[in-house]
Wavefront OBJ file of the C-alpha trace (Angstrom):
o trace
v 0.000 0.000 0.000
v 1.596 3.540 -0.961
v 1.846 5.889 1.601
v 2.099 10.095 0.778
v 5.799 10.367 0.585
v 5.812 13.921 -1.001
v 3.823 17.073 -1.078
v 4.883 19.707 -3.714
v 4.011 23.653 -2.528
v 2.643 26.215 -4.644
v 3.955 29.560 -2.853
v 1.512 32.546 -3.405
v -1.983 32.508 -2.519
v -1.808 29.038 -1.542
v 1.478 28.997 1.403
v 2.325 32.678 1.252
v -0.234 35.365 1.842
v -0.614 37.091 -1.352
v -3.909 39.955 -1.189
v -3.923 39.391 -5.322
v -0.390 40.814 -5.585
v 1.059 39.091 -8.371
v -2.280 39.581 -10.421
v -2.033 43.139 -9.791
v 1.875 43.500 -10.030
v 1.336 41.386 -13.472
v -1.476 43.484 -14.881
v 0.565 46.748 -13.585
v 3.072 45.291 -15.650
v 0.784 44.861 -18.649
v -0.623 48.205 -18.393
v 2.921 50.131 -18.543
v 3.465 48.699 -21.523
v -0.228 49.054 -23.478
v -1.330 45.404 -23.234
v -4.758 44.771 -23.834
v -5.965 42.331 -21.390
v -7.447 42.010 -17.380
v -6.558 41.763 -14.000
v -9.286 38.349 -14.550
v -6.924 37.178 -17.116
v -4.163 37.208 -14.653
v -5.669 35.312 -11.856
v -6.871 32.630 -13.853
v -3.305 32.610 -15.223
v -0.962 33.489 -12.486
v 1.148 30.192 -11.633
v 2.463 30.005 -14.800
v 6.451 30.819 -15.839
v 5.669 34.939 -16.294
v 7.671 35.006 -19.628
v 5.932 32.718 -21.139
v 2.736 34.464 -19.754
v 3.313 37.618 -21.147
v 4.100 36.105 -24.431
v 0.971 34.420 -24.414
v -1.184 37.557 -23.796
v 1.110 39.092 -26.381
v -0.156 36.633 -28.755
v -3.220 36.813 -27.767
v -3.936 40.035 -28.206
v -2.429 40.093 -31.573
v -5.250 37.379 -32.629
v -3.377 34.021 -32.163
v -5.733 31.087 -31.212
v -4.227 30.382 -28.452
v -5.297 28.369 -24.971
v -3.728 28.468 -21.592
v -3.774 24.982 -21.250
v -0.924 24.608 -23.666
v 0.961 27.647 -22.808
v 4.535 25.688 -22.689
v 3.904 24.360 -25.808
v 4.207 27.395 -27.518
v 6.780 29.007 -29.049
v 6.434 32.725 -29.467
v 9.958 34.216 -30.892
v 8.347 37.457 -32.203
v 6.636 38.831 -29.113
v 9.952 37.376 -26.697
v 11.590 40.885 -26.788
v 8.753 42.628 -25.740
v 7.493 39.930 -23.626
v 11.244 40.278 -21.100
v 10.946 44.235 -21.139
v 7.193 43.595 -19.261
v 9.039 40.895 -16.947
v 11.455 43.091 -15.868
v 9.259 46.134 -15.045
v 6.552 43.110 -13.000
v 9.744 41.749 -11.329
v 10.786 44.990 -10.251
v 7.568 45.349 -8.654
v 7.191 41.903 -7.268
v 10.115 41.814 -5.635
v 9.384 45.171 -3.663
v 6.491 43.628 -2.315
v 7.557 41.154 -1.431
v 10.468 42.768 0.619
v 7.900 45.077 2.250
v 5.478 42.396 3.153
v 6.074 38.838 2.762
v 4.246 36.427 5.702
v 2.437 32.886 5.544
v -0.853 31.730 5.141
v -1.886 30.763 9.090
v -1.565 26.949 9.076
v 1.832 26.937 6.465
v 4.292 26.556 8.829
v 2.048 23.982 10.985
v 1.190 21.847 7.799
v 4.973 21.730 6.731
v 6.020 20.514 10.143
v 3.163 17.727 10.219
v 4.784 16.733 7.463
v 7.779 16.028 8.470
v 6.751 14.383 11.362
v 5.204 12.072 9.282
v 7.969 11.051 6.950
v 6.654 13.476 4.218
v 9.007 15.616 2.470
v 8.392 19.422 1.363
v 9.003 20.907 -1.696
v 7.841 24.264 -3.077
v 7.043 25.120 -5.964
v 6.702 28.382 -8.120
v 5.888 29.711 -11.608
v 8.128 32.946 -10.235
v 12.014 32.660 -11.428
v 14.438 32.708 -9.257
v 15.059 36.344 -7.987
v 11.585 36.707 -6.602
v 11.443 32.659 -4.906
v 15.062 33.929 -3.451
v 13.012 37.230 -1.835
v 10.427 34.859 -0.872
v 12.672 32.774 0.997
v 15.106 34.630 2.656
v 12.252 36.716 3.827
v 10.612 33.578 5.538
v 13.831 31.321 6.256
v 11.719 28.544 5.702
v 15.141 26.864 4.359
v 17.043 28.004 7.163
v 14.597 26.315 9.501
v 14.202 22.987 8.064
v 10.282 23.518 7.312
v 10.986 22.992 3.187
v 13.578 20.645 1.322
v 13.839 21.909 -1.534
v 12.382 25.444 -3.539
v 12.076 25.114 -6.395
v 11.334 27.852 -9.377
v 11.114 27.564 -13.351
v 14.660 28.244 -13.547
v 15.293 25.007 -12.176
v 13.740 23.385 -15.372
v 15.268 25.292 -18.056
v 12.722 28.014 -17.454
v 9.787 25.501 -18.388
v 6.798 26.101 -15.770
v 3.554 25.199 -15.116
v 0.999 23.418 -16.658
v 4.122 21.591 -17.663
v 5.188 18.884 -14.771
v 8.441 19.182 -15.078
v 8.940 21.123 -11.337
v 7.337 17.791 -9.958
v 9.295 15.586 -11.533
v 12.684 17.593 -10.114
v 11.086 17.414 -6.753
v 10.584 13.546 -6.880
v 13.704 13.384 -8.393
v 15.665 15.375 -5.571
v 13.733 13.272 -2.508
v 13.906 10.093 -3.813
v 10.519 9.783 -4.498
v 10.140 7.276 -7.898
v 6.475 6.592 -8.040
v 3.704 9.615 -8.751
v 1.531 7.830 -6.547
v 3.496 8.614 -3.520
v 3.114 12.283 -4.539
v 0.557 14.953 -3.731
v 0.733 18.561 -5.443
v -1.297 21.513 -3.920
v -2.194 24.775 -5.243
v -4.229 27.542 -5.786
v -4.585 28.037 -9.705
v -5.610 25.805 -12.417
v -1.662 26.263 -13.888
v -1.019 24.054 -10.049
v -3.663 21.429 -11.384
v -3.052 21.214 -14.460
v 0.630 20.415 -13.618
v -0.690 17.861 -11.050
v -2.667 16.056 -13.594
v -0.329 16.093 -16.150
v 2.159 14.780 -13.500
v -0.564 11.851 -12.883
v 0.073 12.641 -9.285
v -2.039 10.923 -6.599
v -3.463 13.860 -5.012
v -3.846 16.819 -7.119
v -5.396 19.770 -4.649
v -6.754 22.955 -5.387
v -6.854 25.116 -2.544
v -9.353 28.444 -1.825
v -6.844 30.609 -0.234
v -5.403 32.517 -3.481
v -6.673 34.230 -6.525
v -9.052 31.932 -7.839
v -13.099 30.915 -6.491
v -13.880 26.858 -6.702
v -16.187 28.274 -9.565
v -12.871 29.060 -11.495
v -10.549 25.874 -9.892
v -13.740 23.318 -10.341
v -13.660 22.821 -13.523
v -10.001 21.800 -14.196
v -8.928 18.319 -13.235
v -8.356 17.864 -9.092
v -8.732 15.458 -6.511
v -9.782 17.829 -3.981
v -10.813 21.604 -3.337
v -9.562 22.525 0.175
v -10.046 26.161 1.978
v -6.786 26.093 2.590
v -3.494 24.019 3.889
v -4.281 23.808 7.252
v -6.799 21.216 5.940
v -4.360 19.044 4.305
v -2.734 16.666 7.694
v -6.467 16.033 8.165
v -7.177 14.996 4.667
v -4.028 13.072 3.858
v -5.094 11.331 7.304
v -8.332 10.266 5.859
v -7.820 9.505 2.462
v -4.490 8.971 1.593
v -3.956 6.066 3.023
v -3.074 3.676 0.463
v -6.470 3.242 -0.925
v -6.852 4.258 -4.546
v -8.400 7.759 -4.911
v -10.262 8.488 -8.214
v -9.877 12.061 -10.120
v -13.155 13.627 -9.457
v -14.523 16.910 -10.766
v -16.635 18.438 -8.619
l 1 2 3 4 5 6 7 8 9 10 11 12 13 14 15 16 17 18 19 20 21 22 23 24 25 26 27 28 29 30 31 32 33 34 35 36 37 38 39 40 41 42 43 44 45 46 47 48 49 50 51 52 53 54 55 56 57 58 59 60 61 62 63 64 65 66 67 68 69 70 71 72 73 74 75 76 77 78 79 80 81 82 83 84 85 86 87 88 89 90 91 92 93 94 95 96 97 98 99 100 101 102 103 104 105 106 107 108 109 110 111 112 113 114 115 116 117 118 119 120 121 122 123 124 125 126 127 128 129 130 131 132 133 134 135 136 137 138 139 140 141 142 143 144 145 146 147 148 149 150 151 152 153 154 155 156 157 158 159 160 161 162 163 164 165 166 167 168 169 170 171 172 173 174 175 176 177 178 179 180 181 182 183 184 185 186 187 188 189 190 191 192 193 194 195 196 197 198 199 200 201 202 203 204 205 206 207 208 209 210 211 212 213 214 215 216 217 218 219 220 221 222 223 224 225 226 227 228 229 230 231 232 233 234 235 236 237 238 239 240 241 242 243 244 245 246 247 248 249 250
């Protein structure tokens, strides 16, 4: 019987208390630089490596069919430019914040150490790149502390995110874990769930803490919608214990 050896992260809006920021900081961002689009467009979307994003609603707006649900299979060469000058200006912004006011969701640190109690490793997870995980971090020590493992950002795969499960596969691959159904990957987007489904983990969460309503997170492939990760020692207690657990859309 497989036990839950591994539980993947997602940082903002789902372990670290986010108010909408990096919707807003992205659509800021966006705005500077005359994109057409919404902050809606951003909070279905957030999650996702924010190159690639802004290509994508650089696309977009120029009237490629395009669909978020293959965002890292796309190759946009002609709006990459553009698409880097945006990053840098949201980064910019990002980053302040989060060196004003980073702080995690009550029941983070609590879940993480359950965790380990239990023989479960952490791993975090982020569609940010690495300068903005690093403020992240050293503003929470969660490193330092021994409540994560690893941290992982899209750097860490050659700068290929989320819906891609590629950051899941590094985390198995730096804990030892070889089998997806020893895994469970939480988040707050449907970038997090589609990366958990197309990682086949076991448990593939969506949690009500962040940017998105369960009218948004429902209807993209999940295991579970939690309010939040202080549900989750409760909930691996009761279900994943071995048993098989179906994908369910609810």
């Amino acid at each position: 019987m497989e036990k839950i050896r591994l539980v993947i992260f997602d940082l903002s809006g789902t372990t670290v208390s986010d108010d909408n920021a990096v919707a807003k900081c992205l659509f800021e961002g966006a705005q500077h630089f005359g994109l057409r689009t919404t902050i809606e467009d951003f909070e279905k979307t957030i999650g996702t490596n924010k190159i690639h994003l802004y290509e994508f609603m650089l696309a977009r707006d120029f009237g490629e069919p395009v669909q978020i649900e293959n965002l890292e299979q796309y190759l946009f060469p002609q709006y990459h430019n553009q698409a880097i000058e945006i990053f840098k200006y949201y980064s910019v912004l990002m980053i302040d914040h989060y060196k004003r006011a980073v702080k995690a969701i009550p029941g983070t640190e609590e879940t993480f150490n359950w965790c380990h109690n239990n023989d479960i490793k952490v791993v975090t997870d982020t569609g940010f790149h690495k300068d903005v995980n690093t403020a992240i971090m050293d503003g929470l020590q969660w490193r330092e502390r021994g409540l994560v493992d690893f941290a992982l950002d899209v750097e860490d795969t050659g700068e290929i995110g989320r819906p891609a499960p590629f950051m899941i596969f590094k985390a198995m691959a730096l804990t030892g874990v070889q089998s997806v159904h020893e895994v469970i990957k939480i988040g707050d987007t449907p970038a997090d769930l589609l990366s958990g489904y197309n990682a086949g983990c076991k448990g593939n969460i969506g949690v009500l803490s962040g940017a998105n309503r369960i009218e948004t997170l429902r209807i993209y492939p999940h295991t579970h919608i939690i309010n939040s990760v202080a549900d989750l020692p409760e909930l691996i207690g009761k279900t994943f214990n071995g048993s098989p657990n179906k994908l369910r859309i609810v």
